[in-house]
Backbone as CSV, one residue per row, in Angstrom:
resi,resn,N_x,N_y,N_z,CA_x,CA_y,CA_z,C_x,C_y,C_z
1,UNK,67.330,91.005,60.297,68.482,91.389,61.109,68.841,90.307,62.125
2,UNK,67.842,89.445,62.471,67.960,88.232,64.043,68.718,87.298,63.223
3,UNK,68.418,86.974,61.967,69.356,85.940,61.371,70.340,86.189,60.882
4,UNK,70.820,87.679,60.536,72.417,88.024,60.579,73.055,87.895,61.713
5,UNK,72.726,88.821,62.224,72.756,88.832,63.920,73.481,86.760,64.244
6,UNK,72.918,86.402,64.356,72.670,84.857,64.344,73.523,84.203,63.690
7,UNK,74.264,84.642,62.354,74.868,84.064,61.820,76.525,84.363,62.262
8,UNK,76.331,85.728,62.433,77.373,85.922,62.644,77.972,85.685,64.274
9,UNK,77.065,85.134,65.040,77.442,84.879,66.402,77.704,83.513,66.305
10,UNK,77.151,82.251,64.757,77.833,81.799,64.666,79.514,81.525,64.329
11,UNK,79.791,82.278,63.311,81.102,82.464,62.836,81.613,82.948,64.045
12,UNK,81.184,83.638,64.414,82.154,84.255,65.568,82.864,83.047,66.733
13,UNK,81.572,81.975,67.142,82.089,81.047,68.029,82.763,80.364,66.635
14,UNK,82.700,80.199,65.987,83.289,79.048,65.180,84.922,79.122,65.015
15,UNK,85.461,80.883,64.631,86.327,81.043,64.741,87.283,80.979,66.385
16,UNK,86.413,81.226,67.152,86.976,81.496,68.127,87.148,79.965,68.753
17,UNK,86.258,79.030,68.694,86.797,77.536,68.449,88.033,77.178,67.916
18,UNK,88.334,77.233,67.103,89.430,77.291,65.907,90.830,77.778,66.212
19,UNK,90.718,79.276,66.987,91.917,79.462,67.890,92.225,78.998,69.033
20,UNK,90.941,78.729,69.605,91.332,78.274,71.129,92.168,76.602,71.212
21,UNK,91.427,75.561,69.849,92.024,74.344,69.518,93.171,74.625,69.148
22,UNK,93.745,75.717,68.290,94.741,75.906,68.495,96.044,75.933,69.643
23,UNK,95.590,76.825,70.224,96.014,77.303,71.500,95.971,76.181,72.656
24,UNK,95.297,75.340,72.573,95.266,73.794,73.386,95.996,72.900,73.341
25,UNK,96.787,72.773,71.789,97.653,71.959,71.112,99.388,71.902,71.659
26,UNK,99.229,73.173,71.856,100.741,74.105,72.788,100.569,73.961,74.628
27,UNK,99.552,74.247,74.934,99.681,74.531,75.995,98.001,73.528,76.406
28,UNK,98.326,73.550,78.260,96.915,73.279,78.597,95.638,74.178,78.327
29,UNK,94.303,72.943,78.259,93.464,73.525,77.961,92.945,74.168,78.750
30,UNK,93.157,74.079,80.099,92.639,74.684,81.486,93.304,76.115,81.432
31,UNK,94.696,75.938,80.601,94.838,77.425,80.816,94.258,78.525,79.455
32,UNK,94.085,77.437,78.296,93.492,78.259,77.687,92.117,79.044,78.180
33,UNK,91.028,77.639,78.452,89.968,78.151,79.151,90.070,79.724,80.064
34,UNK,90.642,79.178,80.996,90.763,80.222,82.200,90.807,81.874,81.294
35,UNK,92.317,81.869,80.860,92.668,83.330,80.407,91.824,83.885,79.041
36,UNK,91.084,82.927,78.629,90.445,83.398,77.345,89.056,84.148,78.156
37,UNK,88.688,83.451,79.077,87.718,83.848,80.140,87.421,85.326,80.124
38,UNK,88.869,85.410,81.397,89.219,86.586,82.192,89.268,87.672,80.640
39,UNK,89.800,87.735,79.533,90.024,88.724,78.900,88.358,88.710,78.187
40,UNK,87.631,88.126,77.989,86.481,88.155,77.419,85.365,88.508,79.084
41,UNK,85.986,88.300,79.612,85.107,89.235,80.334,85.149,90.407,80.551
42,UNK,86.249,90.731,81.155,86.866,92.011,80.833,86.229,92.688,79.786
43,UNK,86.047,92.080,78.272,85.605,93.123,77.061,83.946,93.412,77.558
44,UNK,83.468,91.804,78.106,82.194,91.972,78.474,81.307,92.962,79.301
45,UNK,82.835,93.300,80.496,82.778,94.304,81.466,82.230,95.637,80.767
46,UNK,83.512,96.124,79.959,83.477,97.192,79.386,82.157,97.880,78.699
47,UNK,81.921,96.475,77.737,80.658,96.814,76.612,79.604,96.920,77.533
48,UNK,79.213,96.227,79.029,78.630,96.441,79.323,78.019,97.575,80.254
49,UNK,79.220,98.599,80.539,79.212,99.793,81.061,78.686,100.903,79.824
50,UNK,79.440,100.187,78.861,79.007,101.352,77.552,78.004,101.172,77.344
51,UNK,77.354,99.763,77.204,75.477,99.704,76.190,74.638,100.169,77.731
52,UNK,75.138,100.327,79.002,74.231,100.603,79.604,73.114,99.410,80.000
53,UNK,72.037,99.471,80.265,70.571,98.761,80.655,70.763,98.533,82.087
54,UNK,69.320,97.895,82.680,68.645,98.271,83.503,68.575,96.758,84.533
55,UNK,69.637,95.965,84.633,69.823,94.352,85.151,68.458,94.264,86.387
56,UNK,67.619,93.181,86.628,66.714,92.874,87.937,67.751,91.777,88.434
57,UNK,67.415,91.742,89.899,68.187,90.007,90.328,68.425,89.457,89.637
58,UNK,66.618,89.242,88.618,66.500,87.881,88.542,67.601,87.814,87.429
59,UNK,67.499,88.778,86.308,68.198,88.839,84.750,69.873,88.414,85.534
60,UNK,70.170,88.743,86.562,71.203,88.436,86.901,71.993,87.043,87.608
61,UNK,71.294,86.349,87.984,71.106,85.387,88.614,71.072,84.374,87.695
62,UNK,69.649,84.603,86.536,70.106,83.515,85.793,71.214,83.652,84.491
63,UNK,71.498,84.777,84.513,73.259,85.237,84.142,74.379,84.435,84.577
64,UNK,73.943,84.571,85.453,75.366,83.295,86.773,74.714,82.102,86.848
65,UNK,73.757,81.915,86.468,73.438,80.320,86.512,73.876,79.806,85.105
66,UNK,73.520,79.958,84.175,73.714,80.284,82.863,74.986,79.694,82.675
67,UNK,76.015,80.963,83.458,77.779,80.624,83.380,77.925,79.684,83.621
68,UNK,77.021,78.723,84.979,77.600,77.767,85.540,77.510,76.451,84.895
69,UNK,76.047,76.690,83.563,75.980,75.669,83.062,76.596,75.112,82.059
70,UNK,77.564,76.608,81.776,78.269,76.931,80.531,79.817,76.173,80.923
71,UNK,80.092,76.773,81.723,81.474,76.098,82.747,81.236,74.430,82.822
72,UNK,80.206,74.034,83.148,80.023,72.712,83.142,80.044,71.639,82.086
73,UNK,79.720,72.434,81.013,79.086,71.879,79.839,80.819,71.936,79.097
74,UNK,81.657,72.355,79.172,82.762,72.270,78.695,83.976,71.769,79.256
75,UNK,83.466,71.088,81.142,84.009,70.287,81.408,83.621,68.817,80.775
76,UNK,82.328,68.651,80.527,81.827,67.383,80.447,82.677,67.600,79.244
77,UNK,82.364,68.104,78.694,82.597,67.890,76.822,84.360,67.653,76.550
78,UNK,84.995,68.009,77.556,86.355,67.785,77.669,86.806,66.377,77.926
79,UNK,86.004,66.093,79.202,85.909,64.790,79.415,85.690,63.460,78.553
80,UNK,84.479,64.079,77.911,84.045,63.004,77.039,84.996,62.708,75.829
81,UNK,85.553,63.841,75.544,86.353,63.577,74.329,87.391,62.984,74.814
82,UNK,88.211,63.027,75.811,89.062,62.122,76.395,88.912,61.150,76.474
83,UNK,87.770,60.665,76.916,87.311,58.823,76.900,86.778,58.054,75.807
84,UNK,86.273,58.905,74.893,85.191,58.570,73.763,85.663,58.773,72.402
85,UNK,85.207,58.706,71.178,85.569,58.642,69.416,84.165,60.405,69.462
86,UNK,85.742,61.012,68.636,85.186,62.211,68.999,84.047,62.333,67.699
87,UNK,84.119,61.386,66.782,82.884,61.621,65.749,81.725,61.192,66.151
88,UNK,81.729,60.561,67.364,80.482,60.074,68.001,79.902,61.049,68.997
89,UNK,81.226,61.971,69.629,80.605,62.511,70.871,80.280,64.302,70.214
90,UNK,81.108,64.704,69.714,80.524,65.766,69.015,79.460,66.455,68.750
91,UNK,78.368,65.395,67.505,77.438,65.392,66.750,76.237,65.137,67.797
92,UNK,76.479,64.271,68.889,75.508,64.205,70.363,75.236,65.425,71.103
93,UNK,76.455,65.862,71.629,76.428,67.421,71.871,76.240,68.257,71.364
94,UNK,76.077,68.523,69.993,75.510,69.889,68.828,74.363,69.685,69.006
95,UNK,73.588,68.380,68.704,72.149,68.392,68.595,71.288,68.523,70.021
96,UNK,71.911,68.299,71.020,71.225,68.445,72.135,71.482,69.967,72.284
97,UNK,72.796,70.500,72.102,72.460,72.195,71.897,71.469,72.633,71.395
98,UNK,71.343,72.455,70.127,70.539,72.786,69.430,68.565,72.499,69.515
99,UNK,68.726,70.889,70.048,67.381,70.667,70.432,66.697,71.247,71.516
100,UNK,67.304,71.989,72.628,66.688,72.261,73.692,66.000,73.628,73.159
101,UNK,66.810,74.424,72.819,66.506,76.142,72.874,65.147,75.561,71.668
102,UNK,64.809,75.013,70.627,64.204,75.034,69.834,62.858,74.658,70.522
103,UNK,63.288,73.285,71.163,61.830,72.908,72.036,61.122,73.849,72.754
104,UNK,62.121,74.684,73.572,61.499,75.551,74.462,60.450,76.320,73.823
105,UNK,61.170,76.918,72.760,60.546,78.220,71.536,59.288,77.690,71.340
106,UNK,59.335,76.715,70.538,57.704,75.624,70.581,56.821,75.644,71.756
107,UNK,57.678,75.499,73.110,56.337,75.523,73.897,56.038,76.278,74.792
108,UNK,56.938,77.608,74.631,56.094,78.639,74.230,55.575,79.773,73.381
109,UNK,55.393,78.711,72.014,54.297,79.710,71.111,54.629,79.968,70.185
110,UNK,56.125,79.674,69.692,56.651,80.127,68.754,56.204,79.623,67.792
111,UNK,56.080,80.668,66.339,55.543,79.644,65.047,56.142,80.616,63.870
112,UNK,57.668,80.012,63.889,58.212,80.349,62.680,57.827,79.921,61.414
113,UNK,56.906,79.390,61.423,56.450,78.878,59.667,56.837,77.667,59.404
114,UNK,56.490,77.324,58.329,56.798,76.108,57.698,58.221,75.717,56.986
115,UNK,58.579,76.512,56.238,59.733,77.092,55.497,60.982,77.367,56.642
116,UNK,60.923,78.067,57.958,61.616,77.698,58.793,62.311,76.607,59.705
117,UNK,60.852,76.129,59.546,60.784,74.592,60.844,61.655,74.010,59.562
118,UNK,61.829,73.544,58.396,62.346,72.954,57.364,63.445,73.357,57.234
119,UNK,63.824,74.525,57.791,65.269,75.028,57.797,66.075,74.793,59.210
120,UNK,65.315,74.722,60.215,65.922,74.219,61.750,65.881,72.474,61.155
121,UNK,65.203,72.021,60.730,65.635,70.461,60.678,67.037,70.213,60.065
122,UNK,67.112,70.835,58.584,68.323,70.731,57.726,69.317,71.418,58.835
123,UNK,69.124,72.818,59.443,70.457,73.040,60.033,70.990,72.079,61.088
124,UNK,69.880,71.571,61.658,70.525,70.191,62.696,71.176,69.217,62.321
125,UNK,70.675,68.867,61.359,70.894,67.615,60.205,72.763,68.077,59.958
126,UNK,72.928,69.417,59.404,73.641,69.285,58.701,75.481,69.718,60.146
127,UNK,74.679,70.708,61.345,75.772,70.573,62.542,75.931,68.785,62.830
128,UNK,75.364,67.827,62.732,75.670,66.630,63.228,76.773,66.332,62.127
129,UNK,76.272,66.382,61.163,77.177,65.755,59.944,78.399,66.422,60.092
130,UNK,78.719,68.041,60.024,79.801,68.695,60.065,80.353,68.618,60.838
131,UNK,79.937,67.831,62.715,81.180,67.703,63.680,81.452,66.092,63.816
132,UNK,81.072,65.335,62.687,81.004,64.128,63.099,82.225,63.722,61.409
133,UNK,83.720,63.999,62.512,84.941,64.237,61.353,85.063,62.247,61.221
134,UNK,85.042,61.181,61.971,85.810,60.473,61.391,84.216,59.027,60.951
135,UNK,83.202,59.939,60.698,81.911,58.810,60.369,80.712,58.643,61.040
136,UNK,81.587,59.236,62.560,79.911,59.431,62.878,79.664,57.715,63.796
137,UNK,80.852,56.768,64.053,80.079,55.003,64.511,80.545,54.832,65.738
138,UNK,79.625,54.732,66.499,79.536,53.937,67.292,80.061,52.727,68.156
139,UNK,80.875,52.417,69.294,81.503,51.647,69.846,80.683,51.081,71.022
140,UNK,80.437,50.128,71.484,80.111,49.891,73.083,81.214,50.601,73.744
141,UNK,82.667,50.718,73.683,83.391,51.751,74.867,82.907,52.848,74.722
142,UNK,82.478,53.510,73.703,81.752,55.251,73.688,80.889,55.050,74.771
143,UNK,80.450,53.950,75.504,79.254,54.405,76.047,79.434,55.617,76.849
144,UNK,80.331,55.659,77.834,80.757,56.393,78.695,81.143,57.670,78.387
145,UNK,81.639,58.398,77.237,81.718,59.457,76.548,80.539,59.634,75.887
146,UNK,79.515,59.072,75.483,78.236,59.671,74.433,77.562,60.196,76.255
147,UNK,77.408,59.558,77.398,76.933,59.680,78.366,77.424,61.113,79.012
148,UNK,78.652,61.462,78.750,79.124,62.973,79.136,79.057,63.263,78.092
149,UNK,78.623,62.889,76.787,78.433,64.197,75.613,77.052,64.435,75.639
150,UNK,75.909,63.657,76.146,74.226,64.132,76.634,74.554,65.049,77.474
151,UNK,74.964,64.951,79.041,75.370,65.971,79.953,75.495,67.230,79.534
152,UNK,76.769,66.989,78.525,77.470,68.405,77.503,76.110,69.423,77.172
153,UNK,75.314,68.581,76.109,74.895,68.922,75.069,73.142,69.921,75.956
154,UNK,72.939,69.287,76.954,72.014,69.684,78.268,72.941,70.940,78.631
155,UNK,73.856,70.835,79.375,74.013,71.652,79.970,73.896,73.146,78.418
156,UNK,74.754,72.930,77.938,74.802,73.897,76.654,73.405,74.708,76.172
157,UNK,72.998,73.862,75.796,71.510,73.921,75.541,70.682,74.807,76.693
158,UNK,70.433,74.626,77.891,70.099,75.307,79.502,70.917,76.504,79.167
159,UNK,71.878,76.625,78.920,72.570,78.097,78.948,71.848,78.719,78.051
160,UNK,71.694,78.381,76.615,71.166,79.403,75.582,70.121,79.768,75.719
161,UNK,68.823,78.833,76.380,67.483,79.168,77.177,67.259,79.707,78.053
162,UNK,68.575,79.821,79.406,68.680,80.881,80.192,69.389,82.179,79.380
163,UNK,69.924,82.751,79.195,70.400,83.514,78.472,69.248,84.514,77.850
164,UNK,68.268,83.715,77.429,67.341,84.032,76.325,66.494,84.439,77.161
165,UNK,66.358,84.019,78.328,65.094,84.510,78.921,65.000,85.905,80.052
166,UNK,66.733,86.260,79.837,66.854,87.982,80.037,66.095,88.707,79.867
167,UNK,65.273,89.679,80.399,64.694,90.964,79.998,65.581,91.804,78.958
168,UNK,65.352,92.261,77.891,65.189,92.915,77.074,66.060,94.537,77.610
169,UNK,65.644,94.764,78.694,66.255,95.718,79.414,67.553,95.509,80.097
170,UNK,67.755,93.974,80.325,69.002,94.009,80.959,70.084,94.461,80.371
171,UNK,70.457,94.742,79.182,71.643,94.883,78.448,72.274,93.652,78.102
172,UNK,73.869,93.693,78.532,75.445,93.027,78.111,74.740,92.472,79.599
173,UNK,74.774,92.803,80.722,75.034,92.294,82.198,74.484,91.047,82.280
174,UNK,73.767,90.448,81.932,73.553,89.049,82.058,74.541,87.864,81.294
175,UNK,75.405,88.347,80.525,76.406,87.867,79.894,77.728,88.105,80.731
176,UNK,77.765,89.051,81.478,78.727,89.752,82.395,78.893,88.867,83.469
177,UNK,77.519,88.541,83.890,77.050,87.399,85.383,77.543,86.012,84.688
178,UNK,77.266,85.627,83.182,77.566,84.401,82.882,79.383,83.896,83.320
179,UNK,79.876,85.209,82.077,80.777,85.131,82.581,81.816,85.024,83.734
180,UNK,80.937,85.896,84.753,82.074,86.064,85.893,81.718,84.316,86.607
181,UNK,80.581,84.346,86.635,80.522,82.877,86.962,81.238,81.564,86.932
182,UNK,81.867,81.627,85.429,82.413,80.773,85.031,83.805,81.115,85.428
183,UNK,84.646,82.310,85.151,85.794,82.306,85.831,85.576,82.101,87.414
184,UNK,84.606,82.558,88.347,84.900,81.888,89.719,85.337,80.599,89.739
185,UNK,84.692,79.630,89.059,84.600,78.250,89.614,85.893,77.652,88.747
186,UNK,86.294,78.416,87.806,87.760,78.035,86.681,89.074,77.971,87.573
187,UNK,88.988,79.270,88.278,89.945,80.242,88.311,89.930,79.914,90.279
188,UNK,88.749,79.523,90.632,88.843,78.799,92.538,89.466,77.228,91.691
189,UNK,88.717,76.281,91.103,89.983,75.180,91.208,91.178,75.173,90.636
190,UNK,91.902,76.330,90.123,93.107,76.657,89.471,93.610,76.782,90.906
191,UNK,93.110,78.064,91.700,93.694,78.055,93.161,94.054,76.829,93.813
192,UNK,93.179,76.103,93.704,92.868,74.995,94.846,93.549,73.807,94.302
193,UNK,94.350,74.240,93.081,95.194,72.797,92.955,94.587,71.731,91.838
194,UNK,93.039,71.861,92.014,92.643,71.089,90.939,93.118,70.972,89.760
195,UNK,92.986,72.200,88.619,93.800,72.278,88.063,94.841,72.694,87.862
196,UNK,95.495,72.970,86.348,96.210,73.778,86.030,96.492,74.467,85.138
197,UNK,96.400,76.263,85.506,96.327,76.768,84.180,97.066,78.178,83.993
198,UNK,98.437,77.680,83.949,99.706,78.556,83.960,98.921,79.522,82.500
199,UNK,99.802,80.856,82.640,99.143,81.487,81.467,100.261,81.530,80.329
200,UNK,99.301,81.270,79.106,100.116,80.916,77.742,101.082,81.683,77.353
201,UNK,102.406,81.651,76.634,102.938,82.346,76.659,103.294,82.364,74.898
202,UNK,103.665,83.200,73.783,104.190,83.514,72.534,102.962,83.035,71.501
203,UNK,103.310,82.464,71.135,102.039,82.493,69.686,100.520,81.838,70.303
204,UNK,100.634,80.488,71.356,99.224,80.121,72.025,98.958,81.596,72.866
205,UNK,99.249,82.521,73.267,98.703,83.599,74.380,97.774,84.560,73.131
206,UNK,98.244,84.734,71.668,98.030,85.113,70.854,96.636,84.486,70.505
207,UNK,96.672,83.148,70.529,95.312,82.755,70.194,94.572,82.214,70.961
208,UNK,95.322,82.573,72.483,94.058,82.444,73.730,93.450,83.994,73.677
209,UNK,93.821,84.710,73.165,93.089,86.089,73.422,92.242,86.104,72.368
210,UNK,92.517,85.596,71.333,91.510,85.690,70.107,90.768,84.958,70.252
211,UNK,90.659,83.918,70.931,89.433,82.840,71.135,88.541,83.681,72.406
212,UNK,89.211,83.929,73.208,88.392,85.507,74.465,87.539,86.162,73.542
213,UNK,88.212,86.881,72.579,87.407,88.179,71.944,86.751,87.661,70.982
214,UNK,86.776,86.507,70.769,85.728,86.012,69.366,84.445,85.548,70.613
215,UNK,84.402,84.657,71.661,84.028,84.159,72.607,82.936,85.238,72.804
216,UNK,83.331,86.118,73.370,82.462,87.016,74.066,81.764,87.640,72.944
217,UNK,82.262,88.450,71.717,81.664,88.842,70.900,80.688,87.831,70.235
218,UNK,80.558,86.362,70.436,79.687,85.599,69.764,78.524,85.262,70.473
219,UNK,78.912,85.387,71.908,77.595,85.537,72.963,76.819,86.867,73.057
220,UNK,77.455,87.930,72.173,76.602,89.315,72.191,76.030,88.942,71.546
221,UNK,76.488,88.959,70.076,75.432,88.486,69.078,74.462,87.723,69.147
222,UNK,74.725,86.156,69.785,73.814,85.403,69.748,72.669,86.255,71.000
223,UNK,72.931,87.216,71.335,71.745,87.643,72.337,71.455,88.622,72.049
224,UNK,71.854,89.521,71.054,70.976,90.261,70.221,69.970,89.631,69.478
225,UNK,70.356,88.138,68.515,69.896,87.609,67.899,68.313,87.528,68.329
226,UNK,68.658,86.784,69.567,67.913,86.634,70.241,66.076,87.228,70.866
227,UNK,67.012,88.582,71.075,66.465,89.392,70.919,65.104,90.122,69.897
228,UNK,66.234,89.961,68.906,66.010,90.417,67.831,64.449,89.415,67.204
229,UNK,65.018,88.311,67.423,63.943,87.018,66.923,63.246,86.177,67.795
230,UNK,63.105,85.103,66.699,62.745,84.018,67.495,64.159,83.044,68.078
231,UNK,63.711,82.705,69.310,65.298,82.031,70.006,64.745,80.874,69.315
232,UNK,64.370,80.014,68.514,64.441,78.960,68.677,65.201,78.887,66.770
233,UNK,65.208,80.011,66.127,65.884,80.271,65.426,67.161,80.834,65.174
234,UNK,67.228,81.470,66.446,68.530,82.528,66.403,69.270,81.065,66.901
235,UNK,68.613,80.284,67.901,69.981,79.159,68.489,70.160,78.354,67.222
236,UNK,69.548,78.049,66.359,69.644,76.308,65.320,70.748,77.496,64.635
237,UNK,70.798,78.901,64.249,71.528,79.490,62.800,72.757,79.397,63.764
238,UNK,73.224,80.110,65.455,74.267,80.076,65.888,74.939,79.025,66.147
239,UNK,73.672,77.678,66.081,74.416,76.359,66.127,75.333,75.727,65.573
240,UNK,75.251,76.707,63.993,76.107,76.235,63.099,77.532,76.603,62.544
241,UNK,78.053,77.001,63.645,79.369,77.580,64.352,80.738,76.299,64.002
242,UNK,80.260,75.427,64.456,81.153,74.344,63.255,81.567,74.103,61.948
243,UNK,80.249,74.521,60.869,81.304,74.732,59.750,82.415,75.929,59.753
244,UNK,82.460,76.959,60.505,83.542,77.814,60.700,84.709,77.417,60.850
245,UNK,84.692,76.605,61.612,85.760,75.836,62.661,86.602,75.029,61.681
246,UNK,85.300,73.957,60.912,85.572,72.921,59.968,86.690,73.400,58.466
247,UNK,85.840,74.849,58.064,86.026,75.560,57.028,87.918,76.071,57.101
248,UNK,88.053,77.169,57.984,89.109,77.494,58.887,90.193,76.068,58.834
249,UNK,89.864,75.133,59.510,91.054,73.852,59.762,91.543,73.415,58.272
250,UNK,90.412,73.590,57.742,90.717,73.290,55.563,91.670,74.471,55.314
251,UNK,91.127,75.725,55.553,92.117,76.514,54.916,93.168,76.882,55.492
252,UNK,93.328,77.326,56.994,94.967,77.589,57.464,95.561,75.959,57.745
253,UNK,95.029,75.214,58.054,95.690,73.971,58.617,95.819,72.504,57.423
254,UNK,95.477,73.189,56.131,94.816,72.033,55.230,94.441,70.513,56.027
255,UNK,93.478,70.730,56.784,93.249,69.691,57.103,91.767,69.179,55.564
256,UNK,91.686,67.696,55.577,90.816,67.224,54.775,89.260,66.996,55.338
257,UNK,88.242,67.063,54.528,86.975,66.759,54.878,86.852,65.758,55.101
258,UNK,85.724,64.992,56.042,85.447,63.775,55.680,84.258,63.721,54.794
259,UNK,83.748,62.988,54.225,82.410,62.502,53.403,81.591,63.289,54.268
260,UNK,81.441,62.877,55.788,79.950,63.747,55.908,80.521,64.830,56.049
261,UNK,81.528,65.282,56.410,81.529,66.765,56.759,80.974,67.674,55.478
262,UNK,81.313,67.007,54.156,81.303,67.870,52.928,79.442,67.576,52.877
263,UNK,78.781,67.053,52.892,77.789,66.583,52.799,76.652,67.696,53.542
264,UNK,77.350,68.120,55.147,76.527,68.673,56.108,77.034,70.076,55.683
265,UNK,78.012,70.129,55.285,77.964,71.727,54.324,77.501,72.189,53.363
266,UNK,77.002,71.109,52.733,76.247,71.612,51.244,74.468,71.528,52.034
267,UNK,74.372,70.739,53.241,73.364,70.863,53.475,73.008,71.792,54.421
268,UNK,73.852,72.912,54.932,73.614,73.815,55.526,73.160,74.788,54.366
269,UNK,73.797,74.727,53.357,73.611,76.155,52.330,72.104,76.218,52.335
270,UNK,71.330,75.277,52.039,69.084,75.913,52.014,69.139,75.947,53.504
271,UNK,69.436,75.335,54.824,69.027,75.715,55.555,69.131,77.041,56.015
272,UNK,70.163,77.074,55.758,70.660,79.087,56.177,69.295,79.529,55.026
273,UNK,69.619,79.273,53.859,68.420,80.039,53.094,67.034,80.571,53.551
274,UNK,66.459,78.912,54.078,65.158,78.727,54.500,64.977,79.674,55.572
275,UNK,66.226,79.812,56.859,66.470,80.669,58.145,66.324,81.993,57.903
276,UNK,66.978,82.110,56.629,67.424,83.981,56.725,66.542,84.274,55.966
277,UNK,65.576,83.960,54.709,64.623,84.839,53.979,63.232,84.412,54.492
């Protein structure tokens, strides 16, 4: 069940990626961010009055720390792609997602098997390949973007390990704290002028809300997953939220593969295998 669970909190961010790039293309991304936020919290609110549980400080606290690293981690990653070759900065940031929550799991105790550990390698292997659209090379000007795509890929990574280390009892509410977190600090420099993030209006408002409700629904999952398993498995299967994204841009947008992208998809198919049986 942790690796359905898991999978589908991938698809879920993957799609909800997919609309929100959408929705960025029309309008600012600050305002996508912001309002996809506020309505995914909102759902977060709700579900979390309905599932109930039992929040301590602490489950809460690092809820809002969590957000903040989450909020951060998608400024850097904004950044970087602005300055940097996004097949370079991408594939930096997936794997440092992906490498942290796994390390942690390792040290403390985790021992998914052999057949697993062989399936977290291929699924890493194969998120680098699938976000790395134009080759994957290297520039001396990237320096400065691979440098905010480490940042990214840290901060990201710190969220899914805080997240994970909720009590069991807390419920939705530590996702609730993530969230509200992140709209404070969105939604105070929207006030304050920093940015700007007028709210979307006709077909982008359409797929700023669907990127909200895929958003939030992919952070339940991945914390059931969680739950459910081992985190150092539930994060490598939700990591792989990019071929969604990748898959999706082929079919509504015919966009084309590159070589590795097709490559890191055929090499996800045993890793999911190795993950889920």
């Amino acid at each position: 069940m942790a690796a359905v669970l898991a999978l589908a909190s991938a698809l879920s961010f993957g799609s909800g990626d997919f609309l929100g790039g959408l929705a960025a293309r029309q309008v600012r991304t600050t305002s996508v961010l912001l309002w996809s936020y506020l309505l995914s919290g909102s759902l977060l609110l709700v579900a979390s009055l309905a599932t109930g549980g039992s929040p301590t400080l602490r489950d809460l606290v690092i809820g809002s720390g969590a957000g903040l690293l989450g909020a951060a981690g998608i400024g850097l990653l904004y950044q970087a792609l602005a300055v940097g070759q996004m097949s370079a900065i991408a594939p930096v940031t997936a794997l440092l997602a992906a490498a942290i929550p796994v390390t942690v799991g390792f040290l403390q105790g985790e021992d998914p098997g052999p057949g697993a550990v062989a399936g977290m390698a291929l699924a890493v292997v194969a998120v680098v390949l699938v976000s790395a659209e134009g080759g994957g090379s290297l520039r001396p000007s990237d320096a400065r973007g691979v440098s905010l795509a480490l940042g990214a890929g840290v901060c990201f990574g710190l969220f899914y390990v805080g997240v994970a280390s909720t009590s069991d009892d807390s419920g939705l509410w530590p996702l609730l704290g993530a969230r509200a977190a992140s709209i404070v600090v969105v939604g105070a420099l929207a006030l304050l002028g920093t940015i700007q993030a007028p709210a979307p209006r006709g077909r982008p408002a359409a797929w700023t809300a669907g990127a909200g409700v895929l958003d939030g629904a992919g952070n339940v999952l991945y914390l059931l997953a969680i739950r459910e398993g081992l985190i150092s498995v539930g994060t490598v299967l939700s990591s792989l939220y990019p071929v969604a994204t990748v898959l999706l841009a082929w079919a509504v947008l015919r966009e084309r593969f590159a070589p590795l992208q097709r490559v890191g998809m055929v090499v996800a198919l045993p890793a999911i295998a190795l993950l889920t049986f």
